[in-house]
Each structure stands twice: as C-alpha cells, then as structure tokens.
LOZA-922920 format. One record per residue: chain; residue in three letters; y, x, z of N, C-alpha, C in turn. Coordinates in Angstrom, 3 decimals. Example, Ala and Ser with C-alpha at 12.3 -4.5 7.8 and 13.67 -1.06 7.14 Angstrom:
2
SITE cadena residuo     n.py     n.px     n.pz    ca.py    ca.px    ca.pz     c.py     c.px     c.pz
SITE      A     ALA   -5.690   13.190    7.800   -4.500   12.300    7.800   -3.300   13.200    7.800
SITE      A     SER   -2.250   12.850    7.080   -1.060   13.670    7.140    0.030   12.900    7.870
! end
This chain:
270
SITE cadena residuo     n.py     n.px     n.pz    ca.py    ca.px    ca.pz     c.py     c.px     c.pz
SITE      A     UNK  123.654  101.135  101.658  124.567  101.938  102.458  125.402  101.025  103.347
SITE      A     UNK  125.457  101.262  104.521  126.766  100.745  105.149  127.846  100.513  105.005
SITE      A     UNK  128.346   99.380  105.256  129.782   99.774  104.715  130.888  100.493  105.739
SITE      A     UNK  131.684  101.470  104.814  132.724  101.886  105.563  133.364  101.837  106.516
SITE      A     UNK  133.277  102.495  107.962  133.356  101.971  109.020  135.101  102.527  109.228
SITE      A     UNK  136.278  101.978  109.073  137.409  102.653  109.222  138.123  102.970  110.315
SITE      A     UNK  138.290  104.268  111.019  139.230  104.559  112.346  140.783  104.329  112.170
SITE      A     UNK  141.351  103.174  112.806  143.323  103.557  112.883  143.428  104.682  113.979
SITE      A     UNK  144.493  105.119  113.900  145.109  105.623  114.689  145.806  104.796  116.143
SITE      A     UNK  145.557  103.662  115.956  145.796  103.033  117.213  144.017  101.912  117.797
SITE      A     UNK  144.046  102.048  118.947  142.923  101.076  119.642  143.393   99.734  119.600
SITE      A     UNK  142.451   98.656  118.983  143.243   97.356  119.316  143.135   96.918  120.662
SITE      A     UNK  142.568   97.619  122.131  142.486   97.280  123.265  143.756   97.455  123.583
SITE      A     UNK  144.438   98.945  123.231  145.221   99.500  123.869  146.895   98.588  123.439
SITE      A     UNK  146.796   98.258  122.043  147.278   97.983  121.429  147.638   96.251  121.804
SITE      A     UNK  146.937   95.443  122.226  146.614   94.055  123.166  147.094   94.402  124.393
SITE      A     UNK  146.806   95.349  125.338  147.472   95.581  126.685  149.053   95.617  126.045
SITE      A     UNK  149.404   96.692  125.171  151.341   96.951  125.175  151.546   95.851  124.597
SITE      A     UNK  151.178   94.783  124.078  152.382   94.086  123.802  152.408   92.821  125.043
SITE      A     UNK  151.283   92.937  125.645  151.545   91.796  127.023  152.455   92.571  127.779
SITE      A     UNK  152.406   94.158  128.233  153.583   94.689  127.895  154.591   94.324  128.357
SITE      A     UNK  155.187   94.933  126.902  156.494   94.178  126.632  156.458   92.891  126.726
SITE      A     UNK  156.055   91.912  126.427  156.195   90.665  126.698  156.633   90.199  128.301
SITE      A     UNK  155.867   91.253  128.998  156.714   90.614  130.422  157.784   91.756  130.757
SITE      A     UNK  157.927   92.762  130.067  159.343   93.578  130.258  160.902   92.617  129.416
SITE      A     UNK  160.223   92.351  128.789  161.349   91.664  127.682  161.847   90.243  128.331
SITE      A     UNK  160.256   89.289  129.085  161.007   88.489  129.896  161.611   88.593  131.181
SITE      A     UNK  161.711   89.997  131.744  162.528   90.448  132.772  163.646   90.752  132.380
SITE      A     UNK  163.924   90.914  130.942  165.395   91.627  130.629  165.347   92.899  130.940
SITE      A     UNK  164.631   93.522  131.004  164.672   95.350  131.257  164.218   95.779  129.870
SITE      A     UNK  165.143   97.090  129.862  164.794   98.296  128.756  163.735   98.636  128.793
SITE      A     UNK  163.303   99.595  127.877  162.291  100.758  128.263  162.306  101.734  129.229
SITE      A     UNK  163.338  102.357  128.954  164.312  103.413  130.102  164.456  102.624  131.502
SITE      A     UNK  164.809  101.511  131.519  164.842  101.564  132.882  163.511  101.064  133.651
SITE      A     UNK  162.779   99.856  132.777  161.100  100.240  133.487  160.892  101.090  133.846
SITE      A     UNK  160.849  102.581  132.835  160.225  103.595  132.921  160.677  104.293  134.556
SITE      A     UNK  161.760  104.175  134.435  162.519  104.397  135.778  161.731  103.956  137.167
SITE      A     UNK  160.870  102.805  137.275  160.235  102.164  138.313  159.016  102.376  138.365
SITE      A     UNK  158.241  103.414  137.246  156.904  103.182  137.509  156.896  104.843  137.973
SITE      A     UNK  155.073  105.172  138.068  154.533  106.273  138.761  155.270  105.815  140.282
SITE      A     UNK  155.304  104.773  141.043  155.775  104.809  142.218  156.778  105.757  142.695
SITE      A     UNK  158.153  105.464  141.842  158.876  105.782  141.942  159.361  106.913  141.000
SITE      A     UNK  158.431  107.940  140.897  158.625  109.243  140.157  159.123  108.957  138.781
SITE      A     UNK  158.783  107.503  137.927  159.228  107.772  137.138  158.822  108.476  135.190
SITE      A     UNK  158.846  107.537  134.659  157.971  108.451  133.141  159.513  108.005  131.785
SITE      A     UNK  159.285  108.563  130.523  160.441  108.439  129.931  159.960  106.578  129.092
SITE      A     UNK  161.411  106.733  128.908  161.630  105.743  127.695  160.187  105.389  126.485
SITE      A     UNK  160.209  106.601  126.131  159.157  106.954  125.113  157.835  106.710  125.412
SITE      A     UNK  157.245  107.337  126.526  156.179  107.010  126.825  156.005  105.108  127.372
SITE      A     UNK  156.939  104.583  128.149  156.634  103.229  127.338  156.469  102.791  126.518
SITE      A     UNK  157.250  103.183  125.577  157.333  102.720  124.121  155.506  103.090  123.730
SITE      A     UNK  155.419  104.345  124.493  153.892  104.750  122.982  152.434  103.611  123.941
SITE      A     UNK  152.536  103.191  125.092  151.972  102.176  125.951  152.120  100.996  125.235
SITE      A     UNK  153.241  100.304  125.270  153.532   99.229  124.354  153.032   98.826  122.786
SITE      A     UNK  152.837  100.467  122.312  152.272  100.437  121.192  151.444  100.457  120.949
SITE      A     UNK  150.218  101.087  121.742  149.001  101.541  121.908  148.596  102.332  121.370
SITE      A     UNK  149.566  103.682  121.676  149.148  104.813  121.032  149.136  105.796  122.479
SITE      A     UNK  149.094  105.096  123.340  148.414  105.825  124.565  147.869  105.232  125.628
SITE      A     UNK  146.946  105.818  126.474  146.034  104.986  127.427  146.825  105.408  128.872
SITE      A     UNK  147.233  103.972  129.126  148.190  104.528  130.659  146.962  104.296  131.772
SITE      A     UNK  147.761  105.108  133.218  146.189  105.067  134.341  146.908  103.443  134.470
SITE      A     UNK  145.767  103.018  135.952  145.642  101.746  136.668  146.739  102.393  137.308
SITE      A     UNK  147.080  103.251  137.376  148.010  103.212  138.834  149.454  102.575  138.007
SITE      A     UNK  149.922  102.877  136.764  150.934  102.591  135.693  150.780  100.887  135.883
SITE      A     UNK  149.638  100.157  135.654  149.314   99.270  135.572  149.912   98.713  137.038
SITE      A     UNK  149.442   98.835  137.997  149.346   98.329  139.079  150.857   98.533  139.108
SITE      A     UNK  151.711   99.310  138.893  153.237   99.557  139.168  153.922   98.398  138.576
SITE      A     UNK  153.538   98.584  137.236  153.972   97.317  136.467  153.817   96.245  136.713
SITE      A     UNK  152.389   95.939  136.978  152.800   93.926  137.284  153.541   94.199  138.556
SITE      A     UNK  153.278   94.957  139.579  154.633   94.290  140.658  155.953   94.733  140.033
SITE      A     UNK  156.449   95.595  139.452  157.971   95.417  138.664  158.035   94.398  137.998
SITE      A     UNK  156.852   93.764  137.176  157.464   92.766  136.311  156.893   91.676  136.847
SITE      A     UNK  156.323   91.319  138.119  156.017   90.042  138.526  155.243   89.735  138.322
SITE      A     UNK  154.340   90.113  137.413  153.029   89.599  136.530  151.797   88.558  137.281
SITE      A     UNK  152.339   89.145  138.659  150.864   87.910  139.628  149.595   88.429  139.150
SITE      A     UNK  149.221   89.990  138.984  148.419   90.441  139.229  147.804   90.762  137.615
SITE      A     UNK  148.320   90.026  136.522  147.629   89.409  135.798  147.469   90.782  134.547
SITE      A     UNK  148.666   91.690  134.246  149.186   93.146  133.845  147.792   93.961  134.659
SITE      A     UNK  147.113   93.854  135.733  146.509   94.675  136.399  144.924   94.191  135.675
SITE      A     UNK  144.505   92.904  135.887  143.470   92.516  135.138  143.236   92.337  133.520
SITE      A     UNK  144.592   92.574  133.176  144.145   92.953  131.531  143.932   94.677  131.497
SITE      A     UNK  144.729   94.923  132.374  144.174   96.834  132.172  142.705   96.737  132.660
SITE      A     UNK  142.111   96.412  133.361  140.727   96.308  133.816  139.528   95.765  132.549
SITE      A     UNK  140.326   94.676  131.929  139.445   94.434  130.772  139.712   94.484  129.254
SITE      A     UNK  140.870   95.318  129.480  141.277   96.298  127.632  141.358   97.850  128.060
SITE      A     UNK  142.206   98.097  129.291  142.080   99.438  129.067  141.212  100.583  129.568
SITE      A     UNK  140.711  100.082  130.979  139.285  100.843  131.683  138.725  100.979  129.989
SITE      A     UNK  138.066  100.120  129.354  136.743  100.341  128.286  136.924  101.052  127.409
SITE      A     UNK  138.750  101.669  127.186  139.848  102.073  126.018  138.829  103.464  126.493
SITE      A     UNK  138.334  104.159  127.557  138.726  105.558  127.866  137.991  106.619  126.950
SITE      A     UNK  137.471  105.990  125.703  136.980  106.709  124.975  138.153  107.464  123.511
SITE      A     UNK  138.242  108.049  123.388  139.994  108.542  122.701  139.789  107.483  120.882
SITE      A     UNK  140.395  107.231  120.968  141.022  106.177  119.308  139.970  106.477  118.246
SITE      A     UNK  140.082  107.864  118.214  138.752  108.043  116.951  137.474  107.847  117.435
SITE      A     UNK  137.218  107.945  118.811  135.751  107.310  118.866  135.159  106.477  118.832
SITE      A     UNK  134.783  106.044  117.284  134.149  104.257  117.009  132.812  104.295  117.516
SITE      A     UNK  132.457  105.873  117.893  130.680  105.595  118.051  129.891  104.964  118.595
SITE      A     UNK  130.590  104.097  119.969  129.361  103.317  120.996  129.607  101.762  120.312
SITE      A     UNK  131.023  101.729  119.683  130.729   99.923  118.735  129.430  100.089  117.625
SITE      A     UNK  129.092  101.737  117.441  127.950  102.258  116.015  126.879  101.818  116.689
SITE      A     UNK  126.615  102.635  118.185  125.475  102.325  118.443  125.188  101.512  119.630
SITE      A     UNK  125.872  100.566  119.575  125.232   99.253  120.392  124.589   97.911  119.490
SITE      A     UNK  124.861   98.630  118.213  124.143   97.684  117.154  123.143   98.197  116.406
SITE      A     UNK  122.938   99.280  117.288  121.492  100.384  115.947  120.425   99.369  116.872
SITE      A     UNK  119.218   99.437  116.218  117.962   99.343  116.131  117.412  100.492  116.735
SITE      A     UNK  117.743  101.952  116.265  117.273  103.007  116.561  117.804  104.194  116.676
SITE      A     UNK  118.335  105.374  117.121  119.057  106.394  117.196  118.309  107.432  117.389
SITE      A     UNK  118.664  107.960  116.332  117.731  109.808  116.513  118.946  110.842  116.782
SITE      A     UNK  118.856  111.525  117.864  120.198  112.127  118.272  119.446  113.731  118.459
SITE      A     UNK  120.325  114.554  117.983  119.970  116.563  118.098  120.892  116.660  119.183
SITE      A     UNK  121.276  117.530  120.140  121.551  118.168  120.856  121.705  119.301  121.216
SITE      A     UNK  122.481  120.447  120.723  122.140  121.771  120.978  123.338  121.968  121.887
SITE      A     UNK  124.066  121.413  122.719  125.190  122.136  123.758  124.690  121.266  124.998
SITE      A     UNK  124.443  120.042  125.047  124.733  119.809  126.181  123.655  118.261  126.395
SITE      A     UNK  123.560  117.526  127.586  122.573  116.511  127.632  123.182  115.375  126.857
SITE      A     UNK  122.855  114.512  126.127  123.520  113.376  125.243  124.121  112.587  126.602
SITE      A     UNK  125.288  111.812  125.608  125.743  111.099  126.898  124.832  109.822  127.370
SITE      A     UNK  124.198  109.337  126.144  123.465  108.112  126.498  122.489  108.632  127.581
SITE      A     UNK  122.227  109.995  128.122  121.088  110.218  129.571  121.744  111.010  130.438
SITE      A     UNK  123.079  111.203  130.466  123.683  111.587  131.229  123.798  111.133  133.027
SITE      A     UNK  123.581  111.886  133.812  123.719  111.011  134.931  124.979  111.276  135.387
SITE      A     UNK  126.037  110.671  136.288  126.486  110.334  136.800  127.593  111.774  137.019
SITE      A     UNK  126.752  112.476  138.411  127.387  113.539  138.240  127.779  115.161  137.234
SITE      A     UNK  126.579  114.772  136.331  126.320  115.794  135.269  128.000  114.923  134.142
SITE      A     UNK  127.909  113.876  133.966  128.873  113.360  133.379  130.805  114.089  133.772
SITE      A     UNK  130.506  113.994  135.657  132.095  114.096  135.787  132.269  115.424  135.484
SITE      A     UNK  131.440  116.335  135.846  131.392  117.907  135.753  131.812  117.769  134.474
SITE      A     UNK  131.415  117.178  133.328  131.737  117.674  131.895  133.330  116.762  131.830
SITE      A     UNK  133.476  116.298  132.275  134.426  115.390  131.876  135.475  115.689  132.890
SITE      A     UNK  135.408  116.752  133.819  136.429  117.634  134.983  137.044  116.290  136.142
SITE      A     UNK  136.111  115.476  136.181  136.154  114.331  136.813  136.931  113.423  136.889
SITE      A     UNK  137.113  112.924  135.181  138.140  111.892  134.691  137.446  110.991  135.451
SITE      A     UNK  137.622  110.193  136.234  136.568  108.714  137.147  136.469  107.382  135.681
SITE      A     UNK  137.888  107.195  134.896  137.651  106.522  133.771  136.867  107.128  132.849
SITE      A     UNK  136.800  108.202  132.300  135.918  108.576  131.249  134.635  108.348  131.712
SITE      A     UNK  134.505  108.691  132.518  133.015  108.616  133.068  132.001  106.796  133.350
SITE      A     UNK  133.210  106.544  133.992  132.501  104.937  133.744  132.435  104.005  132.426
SITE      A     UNK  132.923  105.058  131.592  132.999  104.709  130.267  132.027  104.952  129.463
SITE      A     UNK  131.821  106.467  129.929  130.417  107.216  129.131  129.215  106.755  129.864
SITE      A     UNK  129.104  106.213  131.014  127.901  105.698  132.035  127.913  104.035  130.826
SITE      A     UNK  128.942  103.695  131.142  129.008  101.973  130.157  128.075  102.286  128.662
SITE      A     UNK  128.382  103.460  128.226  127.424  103.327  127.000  126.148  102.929  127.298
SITE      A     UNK  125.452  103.767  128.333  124.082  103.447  128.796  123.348  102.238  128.718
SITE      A     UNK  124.258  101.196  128.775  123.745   99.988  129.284  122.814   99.490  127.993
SITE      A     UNK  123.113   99.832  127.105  122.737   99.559  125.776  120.960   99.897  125.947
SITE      A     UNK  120.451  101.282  127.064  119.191  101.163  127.209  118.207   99.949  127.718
SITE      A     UNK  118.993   99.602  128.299  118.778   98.218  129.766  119.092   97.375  129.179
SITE      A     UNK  119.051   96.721  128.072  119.507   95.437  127.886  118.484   94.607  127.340
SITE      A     UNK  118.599   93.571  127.396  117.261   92.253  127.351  117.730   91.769  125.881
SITE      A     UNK  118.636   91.348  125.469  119.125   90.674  123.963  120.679   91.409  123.697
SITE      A     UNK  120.657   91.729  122.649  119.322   92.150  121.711  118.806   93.139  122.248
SITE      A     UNK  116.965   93.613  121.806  116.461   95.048  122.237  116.990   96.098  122.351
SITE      A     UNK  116.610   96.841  123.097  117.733   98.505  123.244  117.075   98.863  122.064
SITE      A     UNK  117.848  100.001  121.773  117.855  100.959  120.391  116.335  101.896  121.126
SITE      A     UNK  115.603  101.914  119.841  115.061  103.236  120.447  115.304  104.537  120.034
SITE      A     UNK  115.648  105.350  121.439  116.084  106.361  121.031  115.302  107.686  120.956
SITE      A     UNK  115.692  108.635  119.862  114.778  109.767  119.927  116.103  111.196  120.212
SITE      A     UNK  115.314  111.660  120.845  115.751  112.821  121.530  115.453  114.266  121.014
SITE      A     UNK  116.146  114.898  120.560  115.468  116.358  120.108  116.585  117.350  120.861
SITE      A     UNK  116.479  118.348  122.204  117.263  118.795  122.909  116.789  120.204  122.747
SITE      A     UNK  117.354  120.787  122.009  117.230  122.244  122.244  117.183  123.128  123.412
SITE      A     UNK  116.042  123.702  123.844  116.169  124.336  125.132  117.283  124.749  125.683
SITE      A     UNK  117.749  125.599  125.084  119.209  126.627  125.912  119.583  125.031  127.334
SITE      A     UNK  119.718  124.109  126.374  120.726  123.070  127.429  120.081  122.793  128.494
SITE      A     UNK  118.756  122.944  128.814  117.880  123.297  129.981  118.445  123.778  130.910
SITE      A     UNK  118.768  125.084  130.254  119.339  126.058  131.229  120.714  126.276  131.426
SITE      A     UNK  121.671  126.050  130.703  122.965  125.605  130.653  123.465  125.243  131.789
SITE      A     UNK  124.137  125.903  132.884  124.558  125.023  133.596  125.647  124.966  133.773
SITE      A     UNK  125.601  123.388  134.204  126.647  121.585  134.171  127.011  121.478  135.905
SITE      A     UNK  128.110  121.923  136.379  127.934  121.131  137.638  127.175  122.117  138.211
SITE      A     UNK  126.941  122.582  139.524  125.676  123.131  140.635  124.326  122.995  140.345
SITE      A     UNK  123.590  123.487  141.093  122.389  123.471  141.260  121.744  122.370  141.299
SITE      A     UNK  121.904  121.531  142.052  121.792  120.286  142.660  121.977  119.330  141.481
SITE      A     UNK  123.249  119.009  140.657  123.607  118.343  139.597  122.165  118.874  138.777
SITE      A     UNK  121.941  119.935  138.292  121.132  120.423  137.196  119.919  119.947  137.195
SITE      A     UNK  119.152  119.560  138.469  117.909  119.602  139.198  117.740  117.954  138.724
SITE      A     UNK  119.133  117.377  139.283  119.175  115.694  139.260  119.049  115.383  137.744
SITE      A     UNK  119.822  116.014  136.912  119.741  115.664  135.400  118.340  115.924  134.897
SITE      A     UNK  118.095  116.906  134.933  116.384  117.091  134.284  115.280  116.307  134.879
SITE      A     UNK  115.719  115.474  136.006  114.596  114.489  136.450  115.224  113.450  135.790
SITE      A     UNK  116.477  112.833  135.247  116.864  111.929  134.688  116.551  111.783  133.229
SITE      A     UNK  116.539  113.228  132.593  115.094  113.220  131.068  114.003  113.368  131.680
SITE      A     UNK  113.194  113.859  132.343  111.612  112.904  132.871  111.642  111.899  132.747
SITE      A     UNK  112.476  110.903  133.474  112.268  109.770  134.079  112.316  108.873  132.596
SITE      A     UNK  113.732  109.550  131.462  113.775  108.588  130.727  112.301  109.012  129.079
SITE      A     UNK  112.209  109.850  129.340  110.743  110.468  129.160  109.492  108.838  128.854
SITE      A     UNK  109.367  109.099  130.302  108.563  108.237  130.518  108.821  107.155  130.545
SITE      A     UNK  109.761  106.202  130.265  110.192  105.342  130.279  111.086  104.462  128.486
SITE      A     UNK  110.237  105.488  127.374  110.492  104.903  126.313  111.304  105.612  125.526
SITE      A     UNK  111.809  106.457  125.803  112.938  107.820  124.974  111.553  108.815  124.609
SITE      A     UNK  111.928  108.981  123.609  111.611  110.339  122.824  111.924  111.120  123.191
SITE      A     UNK  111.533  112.105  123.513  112.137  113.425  124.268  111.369  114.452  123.514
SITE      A     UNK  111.871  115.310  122.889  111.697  116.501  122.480  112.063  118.065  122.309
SITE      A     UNK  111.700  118.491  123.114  112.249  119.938  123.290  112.249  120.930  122.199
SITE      A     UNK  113.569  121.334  121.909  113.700  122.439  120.615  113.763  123.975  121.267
SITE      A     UNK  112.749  124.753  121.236  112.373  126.214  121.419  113.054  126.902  120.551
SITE      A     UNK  113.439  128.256  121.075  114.158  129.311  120.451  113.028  129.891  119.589
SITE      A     UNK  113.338  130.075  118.483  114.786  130.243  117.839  114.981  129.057  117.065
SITE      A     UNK  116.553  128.601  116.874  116.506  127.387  116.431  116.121  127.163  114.897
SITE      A     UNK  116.054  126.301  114.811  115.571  126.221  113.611  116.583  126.204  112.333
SITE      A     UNK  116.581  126.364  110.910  117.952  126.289  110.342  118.493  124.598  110.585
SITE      A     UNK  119.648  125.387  110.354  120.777  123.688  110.497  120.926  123.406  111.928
SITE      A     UNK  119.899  123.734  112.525  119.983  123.058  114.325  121.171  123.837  114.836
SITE      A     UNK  121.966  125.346  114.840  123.029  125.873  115.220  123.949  125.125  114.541
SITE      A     UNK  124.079  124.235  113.947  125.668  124.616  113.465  126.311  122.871  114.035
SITE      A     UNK  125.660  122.301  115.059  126.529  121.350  116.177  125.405  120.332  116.191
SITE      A     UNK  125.552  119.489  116.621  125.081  118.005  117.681  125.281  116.966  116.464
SITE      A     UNK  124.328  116.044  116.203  124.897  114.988  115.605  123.188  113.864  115.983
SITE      A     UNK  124.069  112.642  115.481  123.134  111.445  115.692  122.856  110.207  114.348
SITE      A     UNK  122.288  110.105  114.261  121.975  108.488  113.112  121.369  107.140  113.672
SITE      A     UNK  122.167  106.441  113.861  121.905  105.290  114.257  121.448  104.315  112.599
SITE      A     UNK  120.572  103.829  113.119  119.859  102.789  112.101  119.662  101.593  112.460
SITE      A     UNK  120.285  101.073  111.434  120.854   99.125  111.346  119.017   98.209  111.258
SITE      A     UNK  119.462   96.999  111.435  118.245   95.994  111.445  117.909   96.017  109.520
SITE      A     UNK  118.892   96.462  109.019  118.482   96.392  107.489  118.472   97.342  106.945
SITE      A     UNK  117.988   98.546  107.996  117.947  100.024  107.828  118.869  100.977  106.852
SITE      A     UNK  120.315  100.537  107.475  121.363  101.229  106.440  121.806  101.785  107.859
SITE      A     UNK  122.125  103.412  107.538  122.663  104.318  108.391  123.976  104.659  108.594
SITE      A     UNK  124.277  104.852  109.537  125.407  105.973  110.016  125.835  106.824  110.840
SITE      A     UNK  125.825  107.935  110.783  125.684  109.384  111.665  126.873  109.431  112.671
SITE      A     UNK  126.746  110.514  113.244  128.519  110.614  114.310  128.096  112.413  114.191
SITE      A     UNK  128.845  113.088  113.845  128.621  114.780  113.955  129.751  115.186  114.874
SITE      A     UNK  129.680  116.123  115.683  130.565  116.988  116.514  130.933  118.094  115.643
SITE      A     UNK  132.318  117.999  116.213  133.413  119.085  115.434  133.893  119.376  116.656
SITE      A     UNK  134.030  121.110  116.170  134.982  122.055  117.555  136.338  120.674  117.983
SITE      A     UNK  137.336  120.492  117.000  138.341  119.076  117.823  138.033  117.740  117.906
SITE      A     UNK  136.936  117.310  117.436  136.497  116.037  117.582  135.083  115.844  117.265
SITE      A     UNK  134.976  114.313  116.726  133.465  113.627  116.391  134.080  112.933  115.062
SITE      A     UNK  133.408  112.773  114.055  133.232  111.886  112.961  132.584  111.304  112.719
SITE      A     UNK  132.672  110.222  111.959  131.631  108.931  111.709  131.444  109.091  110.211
SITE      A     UNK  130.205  109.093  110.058  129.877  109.251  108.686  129.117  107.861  108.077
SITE      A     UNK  128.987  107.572  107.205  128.671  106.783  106.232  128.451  106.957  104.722
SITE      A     UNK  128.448  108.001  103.952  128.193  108.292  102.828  127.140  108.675  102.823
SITE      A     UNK  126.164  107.966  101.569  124.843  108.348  101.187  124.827  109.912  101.498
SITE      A     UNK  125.255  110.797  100.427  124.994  112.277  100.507  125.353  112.904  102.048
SITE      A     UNK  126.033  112.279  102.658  126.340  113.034  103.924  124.554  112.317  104.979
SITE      A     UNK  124.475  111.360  104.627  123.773  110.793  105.513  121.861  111.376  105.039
SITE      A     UNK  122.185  111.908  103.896  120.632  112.587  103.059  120.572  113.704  103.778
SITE      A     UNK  121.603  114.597  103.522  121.978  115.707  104.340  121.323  115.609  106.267
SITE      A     UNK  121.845  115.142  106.471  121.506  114.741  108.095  120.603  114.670  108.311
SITE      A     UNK  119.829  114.099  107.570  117.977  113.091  107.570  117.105  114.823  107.774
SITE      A     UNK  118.062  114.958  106.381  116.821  116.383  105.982  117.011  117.236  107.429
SITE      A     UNK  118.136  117.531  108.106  118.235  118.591  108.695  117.632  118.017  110.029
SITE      A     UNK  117.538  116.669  110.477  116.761  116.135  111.815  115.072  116.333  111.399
SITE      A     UNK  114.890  116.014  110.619  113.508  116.243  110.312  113.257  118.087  109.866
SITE      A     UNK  113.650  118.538  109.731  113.217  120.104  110.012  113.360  120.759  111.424
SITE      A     UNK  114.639  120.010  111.815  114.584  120.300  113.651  113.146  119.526  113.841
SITE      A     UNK  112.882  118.485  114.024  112.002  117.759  114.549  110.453  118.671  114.550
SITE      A     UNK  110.612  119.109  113.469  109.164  119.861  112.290  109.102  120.993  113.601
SITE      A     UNK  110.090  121.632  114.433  110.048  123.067  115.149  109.925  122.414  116.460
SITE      A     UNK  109.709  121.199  116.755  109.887  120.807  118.271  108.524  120.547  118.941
SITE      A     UNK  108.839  120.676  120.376  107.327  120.918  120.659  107.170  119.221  120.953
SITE      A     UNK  106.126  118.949  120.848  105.190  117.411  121.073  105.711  116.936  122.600
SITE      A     UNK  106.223  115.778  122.588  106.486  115.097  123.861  105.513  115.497  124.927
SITE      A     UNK  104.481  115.499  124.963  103.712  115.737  126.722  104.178  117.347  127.164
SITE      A     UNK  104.206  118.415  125.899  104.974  119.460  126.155  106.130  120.042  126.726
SITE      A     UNK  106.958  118.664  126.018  108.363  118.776  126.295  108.701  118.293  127.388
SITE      A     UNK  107.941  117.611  128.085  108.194  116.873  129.459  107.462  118.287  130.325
SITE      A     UNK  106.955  119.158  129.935  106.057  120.248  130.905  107.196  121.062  131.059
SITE      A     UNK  108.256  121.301  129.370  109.200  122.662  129.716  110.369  121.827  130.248
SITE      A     UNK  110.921  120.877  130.361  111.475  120.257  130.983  111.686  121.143  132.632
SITE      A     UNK  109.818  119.764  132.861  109.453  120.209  134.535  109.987  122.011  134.731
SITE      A     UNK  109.312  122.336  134.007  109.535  124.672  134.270  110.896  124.401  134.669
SITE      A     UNK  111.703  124.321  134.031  113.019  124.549  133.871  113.718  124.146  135.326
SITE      A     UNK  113.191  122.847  135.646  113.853  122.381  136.579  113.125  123.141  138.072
SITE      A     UNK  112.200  123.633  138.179  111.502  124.141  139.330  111.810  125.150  139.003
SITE      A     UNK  111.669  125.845  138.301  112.367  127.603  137.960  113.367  128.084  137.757
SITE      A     UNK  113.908  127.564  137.730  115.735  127.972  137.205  116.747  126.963  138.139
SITE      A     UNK  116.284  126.005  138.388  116.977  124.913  139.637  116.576  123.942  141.143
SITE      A     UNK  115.563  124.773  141.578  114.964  124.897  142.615  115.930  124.811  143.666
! end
C-alpha cells in the first residue's frame, strides 16, 4: 500500500510566497493595514486579507503581486516569486492530485460529467473554469506529464461515458475542437473508451482515477459534489478496482470508441 499521502490546510508554495511577504513589509516598517491600504492599485484590501497572504491560506492575483514589490521596493523580485510559487499554487490546497500523478506509471481515469482535465483543450478548459486565465494554465500544466521524455508519461486509460459527448462545454466550435482533441489523443497512445447508455452500476455515482506507482502500489482521487479526495486505503482502493473494471466490462472497444466519438462530433457539432 502506499503510504499516506497527507493534505494541510495550507500550500507550502503559498505559504513560501507570505513570508517573503512579510519579510519585505516588515523591512519597510509598514503594518498590515497600511500595506493593505496601497495595494489593488489603490482600491485597497483589509488588514486580514494580508495577514491570510502572508500565511498562505490564500492565493493572491499577479496584479497584488505586482502592487507589492513596487510598494515594498522588491526590484521586481515579490513579482518573480509569485510567477514561480504562486501561478503553479492555482490548484485549491486540497488538491494533491497532479504531485499523485506526475509520478504514476499509469492512470486509469472514469469520467461521467465532463472531459478529464489531463485532455482538456484549452478553450474547453476556460469555459469550465468561467475563464480563471490562472486555473487554466494550471490545468493545461498538468498535461505536460503526457509529453515528457524522463521519466515516461503515465499511460493513460480513458473510460468516458457518452452523455459527455454531448454535453455541452463552451459553443459549438469549442465542442467540435475537444472531440478532435480525444481522436487525436486516441491515436496517439491514450486509451480511449466510450461508456454507452445505460451506465453501468457504480459508473453514476461520480468520476474517479487510480494512478499506479513503479512498485505498483495505488492511489485513487474521487469527486465529491464540494471537492476531490485522495485515497489510499487498501479497501477503498479494492472498491475502485472492482468498480473500473465493470465500467470497463460495458465499454465499447477502442476502434469503436474513436467511430462514436467521430458521430458525435459531425452530428451534434457540425
């Protein structure tokens, strides 16, 4: 079994940005309150919300950033640690899942709402994400993990329940672009498997994935109506196995699934 993978309640990215922080508020001699006073270009945020920045119990924009090193002098330097702790932060505190799976070997992921993010394109991404520009280059950053030379990408298997075919993400246009982006990754080494109505048992009741280690010890990520969890317990992780492999058992054969794919996208997003 894996060992216990534990979530804080604080990011240590976020948590590394606030105290450089304070460190150059404190060597200016300014409060909290009155920083707070100078940033948003002028407008202004409270006491508190520095404080929860400083602490890293919240992800401030670049524009916060950029305010700050010129209030505190920083020589730019406040702006390039937000670029390389907090841009990568934009995934929320409990989500340990892309440190899970940039070290799997292999990922078998279900899907019944929506396209996984690891094949997400671009604009199908901001549509879901109401066009956070950070979330999105965040959820695109997971990707890279397909493309990479050392170590091997994970291979991933795909089991997408139809409905999300037809689901639509974004316009016409977005919908058309995404379903050539599962072709493409189709053919290009993803598993792709299409899940036909009616679902099968267990496949309704949410989305989840198992990433598998080089010493083949697992750990899942399941979607919950308020979040995602990371699992690691044998019985939770037996559980999972059984219910991907009975989805799998109802799915139609890859050259198929690349045919209802194609339908979908010429018939419904033409």
């Amino acid at each position: 079994m894996a060992p216990r993978r534990r979530r804080g309640n604080v990011s240590p990215m976020l948590l590394a940005f606030g105290r450089q922080l304070r460190r150059y508020r404190e060597e200016a001699g300014l409060t909290q309150e009155s920083l707070g006073r100078r940033a948003n270009n002028g407008r202004g945020v409270t006491s508190q919300y520095v404080g929860q920045v400083e602490s890293g119990r919240t992800r401030c924009s670049r524009e916060f950033a950029e305010t700050m090193d010129r209030e505190l002098k920083a020589g730019g330097r406040l702006l390039q640690l937000w670029d390389d702790l907090v841009m990568d932060s934009a995934f929320p505190v409990w989500f340990d899942w892309p440190s899970v799976e940039s070290e799997a070997v292999s990922i078998d992921n279900y899907e019944c709402l929506v396209v996984p993010g690891l094949l997400q394109t671009e604009r199908y991404a901001s549509a879901l994400l109401r066009g956070d520009e950070e979330a999105v280059r965040a959820r695109l950053g997971r990707q890279k993990i397909l493309t990479r030379k050392e170590p091997p990408p994970p291979q991933l298997t795909v089991l997408l329940y139809e409905g999300v075919l037809y689901h639509q993400v974004g316009d016409k246009e977005i919908m058309r672009e995404q379903l050539e982006r599962l072709l493409d990754a189709s053919s290009s080494g993803v598993t792709m498997q299409v899940v036909p109505d009616p679902i099968p048992y267990g496949g309704a009741s949410g989305s989840f994935a198992i990433a598998v280690f080089e010493d083949l010890s697992e750990v899942a990520y399941v979607d919950i109506p308020s979040r995602g969890i990371t699992l690691s317990e044998l019985s939770d992780l037996h559980v999972l196995r059984r219910k991907f492999n009975a989805i799998r058992a109802a799915a139609l054969p890859v050259n198929m699934s690349a045919e209802c794919i194609r339908r979908a996208m010429e018939q419904r997003w033409a």
